[in-house]
C-alpha positions in Angstrom: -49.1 -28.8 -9.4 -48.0 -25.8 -11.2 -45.4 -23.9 -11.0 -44.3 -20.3 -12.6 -41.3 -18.4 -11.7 -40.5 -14.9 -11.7 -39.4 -12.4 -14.2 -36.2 -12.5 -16.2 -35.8 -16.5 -15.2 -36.8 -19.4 -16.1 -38.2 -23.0 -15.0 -34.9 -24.0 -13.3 -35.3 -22.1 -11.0 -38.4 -23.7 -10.1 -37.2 -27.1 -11.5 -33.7 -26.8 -9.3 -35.5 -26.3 -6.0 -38.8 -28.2 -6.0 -37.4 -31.5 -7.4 -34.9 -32.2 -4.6 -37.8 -32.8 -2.4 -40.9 -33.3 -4.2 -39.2 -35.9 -6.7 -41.0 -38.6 -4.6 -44.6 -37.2 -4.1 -47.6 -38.7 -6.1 -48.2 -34.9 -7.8 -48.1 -34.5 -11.2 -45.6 -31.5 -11.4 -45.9 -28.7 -14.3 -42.7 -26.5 -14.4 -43.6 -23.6 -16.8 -41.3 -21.2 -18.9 -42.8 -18.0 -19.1 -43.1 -16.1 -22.9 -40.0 -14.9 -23.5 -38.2 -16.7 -21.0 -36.5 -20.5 -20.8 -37.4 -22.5 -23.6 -40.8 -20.7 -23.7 -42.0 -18.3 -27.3 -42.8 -15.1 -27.0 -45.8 -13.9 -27.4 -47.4 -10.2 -27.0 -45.6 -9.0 -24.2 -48.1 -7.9 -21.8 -49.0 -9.9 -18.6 -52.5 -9.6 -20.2 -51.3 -11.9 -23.1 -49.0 -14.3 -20.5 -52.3 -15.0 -18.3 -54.5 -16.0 -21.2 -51.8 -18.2 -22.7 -51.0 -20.1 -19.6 -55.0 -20.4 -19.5 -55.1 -21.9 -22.5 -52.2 -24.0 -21.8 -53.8 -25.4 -18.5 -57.1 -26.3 -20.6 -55.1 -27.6 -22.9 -52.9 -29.7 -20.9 -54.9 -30.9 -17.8 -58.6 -29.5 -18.7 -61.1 -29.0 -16.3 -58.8 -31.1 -13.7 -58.3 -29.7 -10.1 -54.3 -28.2 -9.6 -52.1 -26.4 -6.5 -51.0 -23.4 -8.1 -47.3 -21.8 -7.2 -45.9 -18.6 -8.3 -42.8 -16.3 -6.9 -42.5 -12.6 -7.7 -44.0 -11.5 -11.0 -44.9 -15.4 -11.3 -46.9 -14.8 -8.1 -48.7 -11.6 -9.7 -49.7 -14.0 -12.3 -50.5 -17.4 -10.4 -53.3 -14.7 -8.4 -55.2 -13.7 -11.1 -55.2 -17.4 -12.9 -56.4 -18.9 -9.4 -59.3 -15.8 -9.4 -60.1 -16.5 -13.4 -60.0 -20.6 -12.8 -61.0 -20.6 -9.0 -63.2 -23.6 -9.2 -60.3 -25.5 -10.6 -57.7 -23.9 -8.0 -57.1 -26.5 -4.2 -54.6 -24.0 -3.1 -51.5 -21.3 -4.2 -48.6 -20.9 -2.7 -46.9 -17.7 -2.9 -43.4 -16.5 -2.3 -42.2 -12.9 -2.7 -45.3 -12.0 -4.8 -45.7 -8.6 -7.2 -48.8 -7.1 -5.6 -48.5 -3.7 -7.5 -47.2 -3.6 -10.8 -45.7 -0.1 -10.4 -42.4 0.1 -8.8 -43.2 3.6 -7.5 -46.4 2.8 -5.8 -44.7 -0.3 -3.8 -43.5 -0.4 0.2 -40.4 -1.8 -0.3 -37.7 -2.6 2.1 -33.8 -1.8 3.0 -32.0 -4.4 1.9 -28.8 -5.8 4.1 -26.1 -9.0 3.6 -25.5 -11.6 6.4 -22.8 -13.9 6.9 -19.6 -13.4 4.6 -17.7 -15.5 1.7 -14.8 -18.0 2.4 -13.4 -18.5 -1.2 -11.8 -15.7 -2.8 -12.8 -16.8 -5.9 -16.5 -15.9 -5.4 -15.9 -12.5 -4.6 -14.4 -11.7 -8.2 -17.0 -13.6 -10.3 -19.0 -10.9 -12.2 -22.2 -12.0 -11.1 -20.9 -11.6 -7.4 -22.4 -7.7 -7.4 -25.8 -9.3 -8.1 -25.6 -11.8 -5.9 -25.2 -9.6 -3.2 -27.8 -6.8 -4.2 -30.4 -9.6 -4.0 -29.2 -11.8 -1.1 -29.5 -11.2 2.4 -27.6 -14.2 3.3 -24.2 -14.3 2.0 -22.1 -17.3 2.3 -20.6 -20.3 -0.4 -23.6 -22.2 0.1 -26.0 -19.5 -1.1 -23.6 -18.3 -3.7 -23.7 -21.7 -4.8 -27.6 -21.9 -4.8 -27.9 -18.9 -6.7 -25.5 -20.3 -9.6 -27.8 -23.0 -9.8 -31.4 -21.6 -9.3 -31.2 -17.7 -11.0 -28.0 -17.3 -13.3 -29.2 -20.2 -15.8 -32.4 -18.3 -16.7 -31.1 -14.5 -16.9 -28.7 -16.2 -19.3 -31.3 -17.5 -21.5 -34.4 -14.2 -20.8 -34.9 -12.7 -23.6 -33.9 -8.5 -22.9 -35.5 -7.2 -25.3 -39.1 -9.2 -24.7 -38.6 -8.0 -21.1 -38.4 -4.7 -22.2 -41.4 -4.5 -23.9 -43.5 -6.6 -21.0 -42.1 -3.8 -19.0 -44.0 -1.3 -20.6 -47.3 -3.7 -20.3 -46.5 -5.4 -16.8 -49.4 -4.2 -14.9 -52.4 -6.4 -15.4 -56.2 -4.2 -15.9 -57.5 -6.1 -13.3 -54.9 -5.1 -10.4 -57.1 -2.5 -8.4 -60.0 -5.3 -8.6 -60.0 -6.7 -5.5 -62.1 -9.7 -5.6 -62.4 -11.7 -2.0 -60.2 -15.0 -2.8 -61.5 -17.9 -1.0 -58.8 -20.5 -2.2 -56.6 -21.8 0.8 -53.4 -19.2 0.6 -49.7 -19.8 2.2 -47.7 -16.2 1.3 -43.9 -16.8 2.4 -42.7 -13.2 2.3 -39.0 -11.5 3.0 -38.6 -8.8 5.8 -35.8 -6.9 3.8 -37.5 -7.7 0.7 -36.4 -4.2 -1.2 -38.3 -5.3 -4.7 -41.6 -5.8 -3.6 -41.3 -5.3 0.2 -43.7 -7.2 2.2 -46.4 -5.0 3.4 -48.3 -5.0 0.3 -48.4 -8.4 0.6 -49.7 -8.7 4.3 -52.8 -5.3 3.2 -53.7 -7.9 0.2 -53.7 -11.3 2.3 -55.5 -9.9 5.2 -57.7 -7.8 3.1 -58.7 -10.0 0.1 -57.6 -13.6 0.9 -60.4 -15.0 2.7 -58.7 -18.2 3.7 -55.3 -17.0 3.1 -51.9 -16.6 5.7 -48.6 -14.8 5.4 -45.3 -15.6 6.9 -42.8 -12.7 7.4 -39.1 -14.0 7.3 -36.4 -12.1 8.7 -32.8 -12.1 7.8 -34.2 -12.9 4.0 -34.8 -10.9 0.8 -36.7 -11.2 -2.5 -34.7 -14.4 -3.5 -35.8 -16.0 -0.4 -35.9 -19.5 -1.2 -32.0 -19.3 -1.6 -32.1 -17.3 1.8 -34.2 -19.5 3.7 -34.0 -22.9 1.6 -35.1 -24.9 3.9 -37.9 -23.3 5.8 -39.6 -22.3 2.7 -39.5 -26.4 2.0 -40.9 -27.1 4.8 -43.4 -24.6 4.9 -44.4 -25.9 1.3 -44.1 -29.3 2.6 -46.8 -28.8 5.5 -49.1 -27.1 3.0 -48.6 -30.1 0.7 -49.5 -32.2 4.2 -52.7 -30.3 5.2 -53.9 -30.8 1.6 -53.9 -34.5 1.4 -55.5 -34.3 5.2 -58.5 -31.6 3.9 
């Protein structure tokens, strides 16, 4: 299983919420850092670049070996078109919150809204408790708490200047091409998702994913597996199940 997270973070964020329930499973789990992110090099900053060198690393590291793919946001732009360029080695990808247009202008996105409300005071002054909020729709200690743990540790590491640049190359040739998909697709999507919405994402399941389905959250935004933690566990957790079964 591999997993790539999304822009501006790193593998703990991947790391932080797949291992407290997958530690036990018989998968052998890949956590990657994106180029310029984490632990990871850079390397040219263009997503072009970033999907050839996670090809290479995937030859290089399991060969011509079968893998589950997972990817969220700008990870998810990049988990689609490695599961299209390696599709006989591809069982199934697993999207959540999933770039589908590179260009922020061309995207349907959504109006963003908080739930809930903070009991310690404390939270409320922290300086990344602006952020928090902009990208949460549930708002409460435990979230706050969840976001400490699965986003601040790899903005503090991203490299600003690399993402900059990737920026300027983030939409991928290939984009428009919209080959029919045939691997077994789970999309978790937020309803008030206001980074990359969710309608692009049902047009490109129902339109290009032959054997792909898309679940439409409400009351959760683009960081939706602090939002809904546990559904989007257990929704990876039943398309873990219905592998092992097929």
């Amino acid at each position: 299983m591999i997993f790539i997270h999304g822009l501006g973070l790193d593998s703990t964020s991947t790391i932080s919420f797949f291992e407290s329930f997958l530690k036990n499973t018989s998968f052998n789990r890949i956590y990657i850092d994106l180029p310029g992110m984490g632990k990871s090099k850079e390397t040219n900053p263009s997503s072009a670049s970033i999907i050839q060198r996670i090809i290479t690393f995937i030859k290089n590291k399991i060969g011509n070996n079968k893998f589950i793919i997972y990817g969220h946001s700008y990870g998810g732009y990049i988990a689609k078109f490695i599961s299209i360029k390696l599709k006989q080695q591809v069982l199934k990808l697993f999207l959540t919150c999933p770039v589908v247009k590179a260009n922020k202008k061309d995207r349907l996105t959504e109006k963003h809204y908080n739930v809930g409300k903070i009991t310690d005071v404390n939270i409320i002054s922290d300086k990344n408790y602006k952020d928090f909020i902009s990208m949460n729709v549930i708002v409460n200690d435990s979230t706050w708490h969840l976001y400490n743990d699965l986003i601040l540790p790899g903005i503090k590491h991203s490299n600003s200047n690399f993402l900059k640049m990737l920026n300027k190359n983030y939409r991928y040739s290939e984009e428009n091409n919209h080959n029919k998909i045939s691997i077994p697709t789970l999309l978790v999507a937020g309803k008030q998702d206001q980074v990359v919405g969710y309608r692009d994402q049902y047009y490109d399941i129902t339109n290009n994913y032959v054997n792909g389905s898309i679940l439409i959250l409400n009351n959760a935004g683009h960081n939706i597996m602090i939002d809904k933690e546990e559904l989007v566990k257990m929704l990876f957790l039943d398309f873990l199940k219905y592998h092992e079964m097929s």
